[in-house]
N, C-alpha and C positions, 0 to 999 in steps of 0.2 A: 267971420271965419277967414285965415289965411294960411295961402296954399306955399310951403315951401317945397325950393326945385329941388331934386335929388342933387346930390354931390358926387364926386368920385376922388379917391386922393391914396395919397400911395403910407399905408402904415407902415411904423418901420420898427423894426423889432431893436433895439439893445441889449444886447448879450455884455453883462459886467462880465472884464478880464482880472482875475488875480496873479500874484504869482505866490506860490508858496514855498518861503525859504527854508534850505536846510541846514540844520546849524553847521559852522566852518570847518568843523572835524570831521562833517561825512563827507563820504566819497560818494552822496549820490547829488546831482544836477536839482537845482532849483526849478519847479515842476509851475506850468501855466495851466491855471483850470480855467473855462471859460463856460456859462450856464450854457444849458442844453436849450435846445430850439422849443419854444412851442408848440405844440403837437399840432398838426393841421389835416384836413379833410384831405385837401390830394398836395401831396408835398411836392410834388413836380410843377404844379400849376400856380401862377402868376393871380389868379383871382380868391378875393377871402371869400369865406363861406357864408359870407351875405351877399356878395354880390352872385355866387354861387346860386342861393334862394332864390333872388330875385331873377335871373335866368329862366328858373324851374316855373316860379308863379308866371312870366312873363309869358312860357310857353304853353304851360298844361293847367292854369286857370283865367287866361284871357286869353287862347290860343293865337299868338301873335308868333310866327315864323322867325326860325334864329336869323334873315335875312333885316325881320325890323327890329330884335333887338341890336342886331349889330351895326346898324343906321342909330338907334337909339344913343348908346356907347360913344360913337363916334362924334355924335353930335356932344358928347360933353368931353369929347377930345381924349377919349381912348380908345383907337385903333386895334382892334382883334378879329383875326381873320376867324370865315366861318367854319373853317375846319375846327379850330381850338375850342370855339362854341358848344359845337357837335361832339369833340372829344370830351367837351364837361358835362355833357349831357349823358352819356356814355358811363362816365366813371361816377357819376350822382346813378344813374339807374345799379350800377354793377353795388356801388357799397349799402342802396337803399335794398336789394336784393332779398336780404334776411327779412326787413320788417315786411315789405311783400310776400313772403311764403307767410309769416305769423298771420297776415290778414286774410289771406285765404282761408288757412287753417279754420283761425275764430268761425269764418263765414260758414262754409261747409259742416262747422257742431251746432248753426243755428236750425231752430224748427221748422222753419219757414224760409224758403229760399226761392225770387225769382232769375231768371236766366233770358237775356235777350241776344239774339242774336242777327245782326244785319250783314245782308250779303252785297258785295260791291266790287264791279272789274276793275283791274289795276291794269295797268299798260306797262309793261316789260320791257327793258333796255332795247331787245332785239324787237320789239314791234308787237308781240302776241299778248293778247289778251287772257290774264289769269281772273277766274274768282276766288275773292280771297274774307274773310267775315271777319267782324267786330265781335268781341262778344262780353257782356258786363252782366255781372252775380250781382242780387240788392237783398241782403241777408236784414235780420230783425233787430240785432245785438247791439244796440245805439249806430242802428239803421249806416253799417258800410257799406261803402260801393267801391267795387274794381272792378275794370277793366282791362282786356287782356288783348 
């Protein structure tokens, strides 16, 4: 068995430029079209939507804090502070948003539905003590679980 390291590398998109002529008797300008962008996850954001996933696994299925993946990153020489982190974690929950209310839904028309709920104090910027719960549905329908 061999274990190969992760990579990171920067893809880069080629948009072919034409130009399309118009014949010499018109009066309209020779027109440049240039292909359109491929469509992407968050068009503002710097990271593709693998390394996007791997983010999301690194978080909420090894529960390893955005402080180690961004130790992680860095260590293969891409530098991203943990705001931007935060903020892709952010716009992955907002666009996954839809498939999250479907999976409720499915859960809630199964026959059978457990509910747990654990209670736990959070410690408040200003120093007070809120309690505040967990709470996760484990429905029957090729057995989902969410968490809320």
């Amino acid at each position: 068995m061999v274990y190969k390291a992760a990579e990171l590398y920067v893809l880069q998109t080629v948009r072919e430029k034409f130009v399309k002529k118009e014949p010499a008797n018109s009066e309209k300008e020779n027109q440049v079209l240039i292909a359109p962008m491929p469509s992407q996850f968050n068009p503002r954001g710097q990271m593709h939507i693998s390394t996007l996933a791997w983010l999301a696994v690194e978080k909420y299925v090894y529960h390893n804090p955005l402080f180690r993946s961004q130790s992680r990153l860095s260590a293969m020489g891409y530098y991203a502070p943990r705001s931007s982190l935060s903020g892709y974690i952010g716009t992955m929950a907002e666009k996954l948003d839809p498939l999250y209310q479907k999976l409720i839904t499915i859960i809630l028309r199964t026959d059978y539905l457990q509910v747990d709920e654990t209670r736990f104090e959070v410690l408040t910027k200003n120093g007070d003590n809120i309690t505040s719960a967990i709470a996760c549905q484990i429905g029957t329908w090729a057995r989902p679980i969410v968490h809320n």
